[in-house]
C-alpha positions as CSV (number, residue, x, y, z in Angstrom):
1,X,237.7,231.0,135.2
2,X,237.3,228.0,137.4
3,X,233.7,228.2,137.9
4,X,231.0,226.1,136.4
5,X,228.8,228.1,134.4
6,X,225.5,228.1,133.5
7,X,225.8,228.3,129.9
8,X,228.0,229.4,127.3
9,X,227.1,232.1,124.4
10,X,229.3,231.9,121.6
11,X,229.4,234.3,118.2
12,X,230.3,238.0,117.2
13,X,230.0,239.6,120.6
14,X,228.8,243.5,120.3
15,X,230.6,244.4,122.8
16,X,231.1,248.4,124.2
17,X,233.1,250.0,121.7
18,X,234.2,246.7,119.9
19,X,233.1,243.4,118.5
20,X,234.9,240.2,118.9
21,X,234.6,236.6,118.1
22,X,234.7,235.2,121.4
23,X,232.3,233.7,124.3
24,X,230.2,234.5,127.2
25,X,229.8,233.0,130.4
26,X,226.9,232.9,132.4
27,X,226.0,232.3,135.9
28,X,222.1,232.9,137.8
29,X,220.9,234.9,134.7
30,X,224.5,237.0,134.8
31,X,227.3,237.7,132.7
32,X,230.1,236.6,134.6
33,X,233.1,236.3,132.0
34,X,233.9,237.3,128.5
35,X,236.7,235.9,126.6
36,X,237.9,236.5,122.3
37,X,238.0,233.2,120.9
38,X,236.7,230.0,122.7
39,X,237.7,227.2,124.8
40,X,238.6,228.9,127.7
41,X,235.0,228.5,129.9
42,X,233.5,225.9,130.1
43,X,229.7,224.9,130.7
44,X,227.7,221.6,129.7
45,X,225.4,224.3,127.9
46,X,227.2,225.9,124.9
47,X,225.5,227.5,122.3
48,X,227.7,228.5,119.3
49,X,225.9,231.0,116.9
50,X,229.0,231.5,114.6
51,X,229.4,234.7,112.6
52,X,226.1,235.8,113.7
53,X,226.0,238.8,115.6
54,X,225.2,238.8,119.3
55,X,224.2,242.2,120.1
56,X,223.4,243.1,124.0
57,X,219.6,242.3,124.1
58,X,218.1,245.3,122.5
59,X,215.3,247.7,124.9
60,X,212.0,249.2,123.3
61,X,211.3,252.2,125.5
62,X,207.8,253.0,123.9
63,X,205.4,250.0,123.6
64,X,201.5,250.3,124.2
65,X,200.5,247.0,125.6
66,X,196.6,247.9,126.3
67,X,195.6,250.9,124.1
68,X,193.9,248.4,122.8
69,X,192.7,245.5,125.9
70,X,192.5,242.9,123.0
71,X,196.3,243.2,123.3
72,X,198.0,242.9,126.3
73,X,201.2,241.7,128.0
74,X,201.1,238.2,126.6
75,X,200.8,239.0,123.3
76,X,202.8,242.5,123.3
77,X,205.9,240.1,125.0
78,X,205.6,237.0,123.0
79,X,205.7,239.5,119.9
80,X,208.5,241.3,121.6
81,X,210.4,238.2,122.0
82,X,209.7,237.2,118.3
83,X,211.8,240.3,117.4
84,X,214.3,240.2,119.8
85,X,213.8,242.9,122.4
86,X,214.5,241.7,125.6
87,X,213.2,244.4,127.6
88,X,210.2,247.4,126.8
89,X,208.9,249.7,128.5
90,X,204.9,249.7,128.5
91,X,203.2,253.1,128.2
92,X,200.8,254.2,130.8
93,X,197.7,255.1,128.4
94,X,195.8,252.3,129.3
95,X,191.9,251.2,128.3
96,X,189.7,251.6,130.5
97,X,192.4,253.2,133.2
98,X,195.0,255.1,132.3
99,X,198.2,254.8,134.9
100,X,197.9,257.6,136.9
101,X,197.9,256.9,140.5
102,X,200.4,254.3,142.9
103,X,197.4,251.6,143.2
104,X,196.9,251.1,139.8
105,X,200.4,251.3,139.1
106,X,200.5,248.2,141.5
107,X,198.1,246.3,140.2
108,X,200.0,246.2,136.7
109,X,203.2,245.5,137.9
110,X,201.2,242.1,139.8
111,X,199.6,241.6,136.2
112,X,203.0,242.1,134.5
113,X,204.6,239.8,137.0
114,X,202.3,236.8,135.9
115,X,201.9,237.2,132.2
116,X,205.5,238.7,130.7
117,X,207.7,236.6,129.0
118,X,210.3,239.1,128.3
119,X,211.4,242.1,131.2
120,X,209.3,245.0,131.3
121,X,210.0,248.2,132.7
122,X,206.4,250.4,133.9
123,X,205.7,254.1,132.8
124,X,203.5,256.1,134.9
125,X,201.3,259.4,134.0
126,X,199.3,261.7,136.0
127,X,195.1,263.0,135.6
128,X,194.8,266.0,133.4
129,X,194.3,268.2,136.8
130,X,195.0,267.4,140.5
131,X,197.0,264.0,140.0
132,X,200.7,265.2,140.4
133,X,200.2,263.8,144.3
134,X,200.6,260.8,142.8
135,X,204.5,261.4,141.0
136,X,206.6,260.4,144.1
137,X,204.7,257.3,145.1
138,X,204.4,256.2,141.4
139,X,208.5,256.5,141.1
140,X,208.9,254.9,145.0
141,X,206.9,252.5,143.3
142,X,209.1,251.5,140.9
143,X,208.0,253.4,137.6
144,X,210.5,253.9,135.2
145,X,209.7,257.4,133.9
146,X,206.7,260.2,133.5
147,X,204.9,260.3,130.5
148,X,202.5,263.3,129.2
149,X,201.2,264.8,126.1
150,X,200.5,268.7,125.0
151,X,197.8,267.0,122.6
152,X,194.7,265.1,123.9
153,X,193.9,261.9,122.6
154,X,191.2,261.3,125.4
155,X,190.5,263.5,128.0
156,X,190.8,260.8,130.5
157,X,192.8,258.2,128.6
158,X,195.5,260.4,127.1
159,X,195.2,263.9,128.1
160,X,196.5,267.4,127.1
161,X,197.6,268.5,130.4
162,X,198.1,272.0,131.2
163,X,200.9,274.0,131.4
164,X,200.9,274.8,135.3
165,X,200.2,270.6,136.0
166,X,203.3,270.3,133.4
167,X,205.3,272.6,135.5
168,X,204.0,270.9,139.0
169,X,204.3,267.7,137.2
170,X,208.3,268.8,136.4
171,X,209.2,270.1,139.8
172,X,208.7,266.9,141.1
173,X,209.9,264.4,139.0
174,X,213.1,266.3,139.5
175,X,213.2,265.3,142.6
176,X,212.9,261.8,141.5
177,X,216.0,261.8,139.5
178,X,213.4,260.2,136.7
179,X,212.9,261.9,133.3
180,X,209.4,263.7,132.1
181,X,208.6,262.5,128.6
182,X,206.6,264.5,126.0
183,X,203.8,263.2,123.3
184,X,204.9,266.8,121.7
185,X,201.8,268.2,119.6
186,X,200.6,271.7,119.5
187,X,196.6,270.7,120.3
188,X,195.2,273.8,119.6
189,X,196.6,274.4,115.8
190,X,195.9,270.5,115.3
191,X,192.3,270.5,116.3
192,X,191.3,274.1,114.6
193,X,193.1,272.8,111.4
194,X,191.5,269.5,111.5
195,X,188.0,271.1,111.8
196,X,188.6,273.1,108.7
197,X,189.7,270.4,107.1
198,X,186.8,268.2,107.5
199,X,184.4,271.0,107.0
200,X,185.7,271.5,103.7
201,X,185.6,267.9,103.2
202,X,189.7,266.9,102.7
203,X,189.7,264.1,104.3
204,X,191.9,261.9,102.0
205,X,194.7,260.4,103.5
206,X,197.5,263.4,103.1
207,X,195.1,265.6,105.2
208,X,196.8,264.0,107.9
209,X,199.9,265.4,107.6
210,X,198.7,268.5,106.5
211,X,197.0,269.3,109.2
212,X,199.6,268.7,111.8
213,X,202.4,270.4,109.9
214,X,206.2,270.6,111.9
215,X,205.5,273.7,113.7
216,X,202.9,272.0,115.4
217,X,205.8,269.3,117.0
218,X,208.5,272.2,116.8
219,X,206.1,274.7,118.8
220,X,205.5,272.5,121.2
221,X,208.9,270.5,122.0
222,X,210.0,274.3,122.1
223,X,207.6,275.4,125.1
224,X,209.0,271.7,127.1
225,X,212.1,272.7,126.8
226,X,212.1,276.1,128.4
227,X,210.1,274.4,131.4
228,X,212.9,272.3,131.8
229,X,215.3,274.7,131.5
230,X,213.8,276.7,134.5
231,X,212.4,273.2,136.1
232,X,215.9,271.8,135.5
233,X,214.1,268.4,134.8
234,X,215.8,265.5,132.9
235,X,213.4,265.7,129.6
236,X,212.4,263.6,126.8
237,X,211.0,264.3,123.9
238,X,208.8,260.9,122.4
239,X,208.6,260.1,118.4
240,X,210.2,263.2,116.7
241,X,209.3,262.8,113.2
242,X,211.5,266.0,111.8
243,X,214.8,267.0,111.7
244,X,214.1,270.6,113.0
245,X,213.2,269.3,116.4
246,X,216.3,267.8,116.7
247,X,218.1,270.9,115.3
248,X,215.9,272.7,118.4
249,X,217.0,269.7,120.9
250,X,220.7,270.5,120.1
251,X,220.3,274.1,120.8
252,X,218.6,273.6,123.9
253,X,221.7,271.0,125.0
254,X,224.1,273.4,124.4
255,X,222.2,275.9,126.9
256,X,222.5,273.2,129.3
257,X,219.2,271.3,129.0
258,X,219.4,267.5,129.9
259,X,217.0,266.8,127.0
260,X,217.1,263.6,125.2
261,X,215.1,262.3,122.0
262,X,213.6,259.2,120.4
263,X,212.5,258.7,116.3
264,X,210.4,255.9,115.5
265,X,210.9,253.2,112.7
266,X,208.4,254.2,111.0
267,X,209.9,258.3,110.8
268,X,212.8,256.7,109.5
269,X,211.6,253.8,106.5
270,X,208.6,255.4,105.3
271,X,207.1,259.2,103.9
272,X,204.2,261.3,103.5
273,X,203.7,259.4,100.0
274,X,203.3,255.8,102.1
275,X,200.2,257.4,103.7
276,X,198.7,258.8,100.5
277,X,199.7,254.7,98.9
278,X,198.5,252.9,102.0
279,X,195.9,255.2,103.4
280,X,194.8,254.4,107.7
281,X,197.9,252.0,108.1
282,X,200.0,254.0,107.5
283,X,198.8,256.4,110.3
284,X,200.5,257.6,113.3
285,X,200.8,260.9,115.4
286,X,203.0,262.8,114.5
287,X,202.7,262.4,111.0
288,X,204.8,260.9,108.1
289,X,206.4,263.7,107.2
290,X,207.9,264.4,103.2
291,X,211.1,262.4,101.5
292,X,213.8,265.7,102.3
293,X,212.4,266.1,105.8
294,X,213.0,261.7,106.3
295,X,216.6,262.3,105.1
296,X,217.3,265.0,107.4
297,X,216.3,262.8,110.6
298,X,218.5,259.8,108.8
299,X,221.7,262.5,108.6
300,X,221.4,263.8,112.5
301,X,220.9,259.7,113.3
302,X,224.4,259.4,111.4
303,X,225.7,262.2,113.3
304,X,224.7,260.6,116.5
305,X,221.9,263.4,118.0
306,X,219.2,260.5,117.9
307,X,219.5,258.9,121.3
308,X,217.5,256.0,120.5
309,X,215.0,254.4,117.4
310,X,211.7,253.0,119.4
311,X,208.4,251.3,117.9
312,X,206.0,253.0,119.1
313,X,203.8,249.5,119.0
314,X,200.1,251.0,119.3
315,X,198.5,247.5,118.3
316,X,195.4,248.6,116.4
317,X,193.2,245.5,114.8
318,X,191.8,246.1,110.7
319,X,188.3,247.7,112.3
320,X,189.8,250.8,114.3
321,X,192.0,251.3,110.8
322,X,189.0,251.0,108.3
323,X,187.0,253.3,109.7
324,X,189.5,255.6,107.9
325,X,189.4,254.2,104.5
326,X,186.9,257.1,103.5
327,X,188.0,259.9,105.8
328,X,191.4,259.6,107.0
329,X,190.7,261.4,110.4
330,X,188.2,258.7,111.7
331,X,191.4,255.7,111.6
332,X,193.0,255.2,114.7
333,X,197.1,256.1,114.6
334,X,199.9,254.0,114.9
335,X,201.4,250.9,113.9
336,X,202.7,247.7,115.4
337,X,206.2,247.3,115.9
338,X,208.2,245.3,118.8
339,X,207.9,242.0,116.0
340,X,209.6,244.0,113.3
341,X,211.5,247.1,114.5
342,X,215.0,245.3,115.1
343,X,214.8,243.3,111.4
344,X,213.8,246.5,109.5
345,X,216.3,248.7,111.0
346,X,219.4,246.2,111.0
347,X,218.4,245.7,107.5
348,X,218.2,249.3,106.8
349,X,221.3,250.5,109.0
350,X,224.1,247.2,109.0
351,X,223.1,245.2,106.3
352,X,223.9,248.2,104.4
353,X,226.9,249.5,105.8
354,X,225.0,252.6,107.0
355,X,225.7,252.2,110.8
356,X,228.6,250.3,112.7
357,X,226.6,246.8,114.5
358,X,228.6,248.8,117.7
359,X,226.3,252.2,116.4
360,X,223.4,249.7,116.2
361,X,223.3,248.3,119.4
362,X,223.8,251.9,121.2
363,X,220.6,252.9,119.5
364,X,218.6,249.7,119.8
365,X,220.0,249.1,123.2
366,X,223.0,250.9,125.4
367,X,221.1,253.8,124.8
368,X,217.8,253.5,125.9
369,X,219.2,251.8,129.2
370,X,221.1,254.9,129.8
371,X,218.8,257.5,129.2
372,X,216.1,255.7,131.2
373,X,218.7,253.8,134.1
374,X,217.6,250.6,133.3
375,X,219.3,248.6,135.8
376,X,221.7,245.8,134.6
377,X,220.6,246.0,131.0
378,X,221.8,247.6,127.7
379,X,225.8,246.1,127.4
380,X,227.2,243.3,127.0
381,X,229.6,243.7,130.0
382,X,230.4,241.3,133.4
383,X,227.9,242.0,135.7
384,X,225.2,243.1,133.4
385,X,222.1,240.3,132.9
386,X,222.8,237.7,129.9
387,X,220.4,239.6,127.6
388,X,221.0,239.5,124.3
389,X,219.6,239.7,120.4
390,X,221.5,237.6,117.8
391,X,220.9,238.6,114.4
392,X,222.1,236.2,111.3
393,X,223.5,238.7,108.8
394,X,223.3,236.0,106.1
395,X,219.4,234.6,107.1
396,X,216.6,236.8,105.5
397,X,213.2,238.0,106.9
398,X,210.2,238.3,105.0
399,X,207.5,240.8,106.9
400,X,204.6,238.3,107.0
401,X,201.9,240.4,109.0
402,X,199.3,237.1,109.4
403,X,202.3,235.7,111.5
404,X,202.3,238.3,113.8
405,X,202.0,237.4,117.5
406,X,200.4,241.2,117.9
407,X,196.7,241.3,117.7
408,X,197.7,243.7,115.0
409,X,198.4,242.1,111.6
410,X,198.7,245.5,109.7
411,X,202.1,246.5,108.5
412,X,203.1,249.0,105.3
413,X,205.9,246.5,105.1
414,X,204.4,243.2,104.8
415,X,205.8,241.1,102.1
416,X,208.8,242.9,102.6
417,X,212.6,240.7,101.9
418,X,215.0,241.9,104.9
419,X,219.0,241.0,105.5
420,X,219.5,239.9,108.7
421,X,217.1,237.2,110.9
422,X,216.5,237.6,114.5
423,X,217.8,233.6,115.3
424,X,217.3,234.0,119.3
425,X,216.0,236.1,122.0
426,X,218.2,235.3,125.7
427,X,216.4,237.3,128.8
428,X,218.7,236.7,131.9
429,X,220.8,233.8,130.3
430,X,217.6,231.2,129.5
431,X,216.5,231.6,125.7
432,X,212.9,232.7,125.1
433,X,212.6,232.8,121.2
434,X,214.8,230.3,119.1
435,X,214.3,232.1,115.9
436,X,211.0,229.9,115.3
437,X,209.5,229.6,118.5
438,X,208.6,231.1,121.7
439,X,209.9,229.0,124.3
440,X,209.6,230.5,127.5
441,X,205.3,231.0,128.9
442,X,204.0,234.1,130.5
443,X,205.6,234.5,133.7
444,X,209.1,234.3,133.1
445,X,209.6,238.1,132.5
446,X,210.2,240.3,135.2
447,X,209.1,243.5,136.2
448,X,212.2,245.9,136.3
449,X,211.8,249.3,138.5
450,X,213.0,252.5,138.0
451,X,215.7,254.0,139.4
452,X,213.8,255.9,142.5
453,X,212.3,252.7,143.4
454,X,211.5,252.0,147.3
């Protein structure tokens, strides 16, 4: 290669299918070369990370930047960047506005274009009734996929939308090529069990999970599937949290359903016992579900049937949590997650020999840019944008949650000891986070459109 580089990456490339000790080259923000061993590019930037692994930069598909507006895209990016994801895609549920028509959607991506200091891909959403008008120009827009719930948050916010918008809704993202993705609750059980509930005064934390017990996600990812099956839409189905969804999900597959699915970090490293120990922090939709039920998702994310592990960042300050400390149902859900979601899984999944790093970085990364058509992200591969993670196997992490970047410092795993350290963030060849710092200010991410962009 005769070329002069940029720079030069050096370490234990991840690589498709295999890892190598070898060296990357890297031209306008591009991979341009990759070579085992070193020596043979050359650059007057070379940066040599050793054994550490350099995974292809890893891709956070669910991430909500302003459910909460004292949040944001600075934060949610410089967070982001902190734990190594180099690209996320920001959920459309938005305070005050939710994303649900094409000059809103614009407005963001301008926002995103001046504050982001990682890549961030756009979801769009559509009104409860009369707003699937707006599905084409949101995708010739640029966003990256459709997001909707069969549970209402907020009628306005986050909507239940009904089943013959669901099946408009389908029809034409179809058309789109893009894929429809499901918050997958059963709202009517949820809501009548909940009143019970709190009529009869359990509102300790487990009443949580009892009151949205599997059938209410089963039910429900049950119903989506058979609309796409007729719709013949590419679907997903957001944060299972049990195994018999997935066992569902298979099913469907084999009937010829393009259905893909995501579990959260959470789903995965903690139980129904963590919400009874740690009360409102330890709340998310769907719930924690019990220790045999955790196993089963961990044994179909071994057998590969898990696409793809997201956070689910919902960035919730201590006052929208407390108000659950005396009845669990009054806490806001969900947990932050882009700062510690790649250190707590590579600690839970490599460190201990559970997954391959090559089985790590199609989960944390390949995958979600496949299943979503992320352009020019998820591999390390010529052609593909210099993006990428490196993770020291022999540096620690201690969960501190007062370091968080996140306007959220609430974690059930602060304090914890991890294996493995996130030592540098790289978005388009330039470094953003040095395993201390980050270096790069809000403007140097980019927005990144979907694939039916115009």
């Amino acid at each position: 290669m005769n070329q002069k580089l940029d720079r030069i990456i050096q370490g234990h490339l991840v690589l498709p299918n295999r890892t190598i000790q070898g060296e990357v080259g890297i031209k306008n923000g591009k991979i341009v070369a990759i070579h085992e061993g070193s020596g043979k590019l050359t650059a007057d930037d070379v940066q040599d990370f050793g054994q550490a692994y350099v995974f292809p930069g890893m891709i956070d598909v669910h991430v909500h930047c302003f459910s909460n507006p004292a949040e944001g895209f600075i934060t949610t990016s410089s967070s982001a960047a902190a734990g190594g994801i180099t690209t996320f895609m920001d959920m459309p549920y938005d305070l005050p506005n939710p994303i649900n028509n094409v000059d809103i959607f614009k407005k963001k991506v301008e926002q995103l274009e001046k504050e982001a200091v990682v890549d961030i891909c756009l979801w769009g959403t559509i009104s409860k009734t009369n707003g699937t008008d707006q599905v084409i120009p949101m995708a010739e827009a640029g966003a990256i996929a459709f997001k909707m719930s069969t549970f209402e948050t907020d009628e306005y916010r986050f909507p239940r939308i009904p089943d013959p918008e669901i099946l408009k809704a389908m029809e034409l993202i179809e058309q789109t090529g893009l894929r429809a993705a499901f918050h997958s609750e059963n709202d009517e059980i949820i809501v009548d069990m909940i009143d019970t509930y709190q009529n009869e005064g359990k509102v300790y934390p487990k009443a949580h999970n009892e009151t949205r017990p599997p059938l209410t996600e089963t039910s429900a990812v049950l119903k989506l599937m058979e609309f796409a099956y007729w719709t013949n839409v590419k679907l997903h189905i957001v944060h299972v949290s049990h195994p018999r969804t997935i066992d569902l999900i298979q099913n469907f597959k084999q009937q010829g359903v393009n259905v893909t699915c995501e579990t959260c970090y959470p789903y995965l490293l903690l139980d129904v016992d963590d919400l009874d120990k740690l009360g409102p922090i330890a709340k998310n939709n769907p719930p924690l579900r019990e220790k045999e039920e955790v196993a089963g998702l961990w044994n179909h994310l071994e057998d590969g049937n898990i696409n793809l592990i997201s956070s689910d960042h919902a960035p919730w300050g201590s006052e929208h949590k407390a108000k659950g400390n005396d009845n669990i149902f009054l806490a806001s859900s969900g947990l932050p997650g882009v700062e510690v979601m790649t250190p707590l899984m590579f600690n839970s999944t490599v460190a201990k020999g559970r997954l391959t790093a090559n089985q790590f970085a199609d989960l944390m990364s390949t995958h979600p840019a496949e299943v979503f058509s992320i352009p020019g992200k998820g591999k390390i591969s010529e052609g593909y944008d210099a993006d990428f993670t490196v993770v020291d196997p022999a540096q620690t992490t201690i969960v501190d949650q007062e370091s968080f970047r996140s306007h959220s410092k609430l974690t059930p795993f602060n304090g914890q000891k991890l294996n493995g350290k996130v030592i540098s963030t790289i978005v388009r060849g330039e470094e953003v986070y040095d395993g201390e710092n980050v270096k790069k200010e809000p403007g140097y991410g980019k927005f990144v459109p979907g694939s039916a962009a115009k």
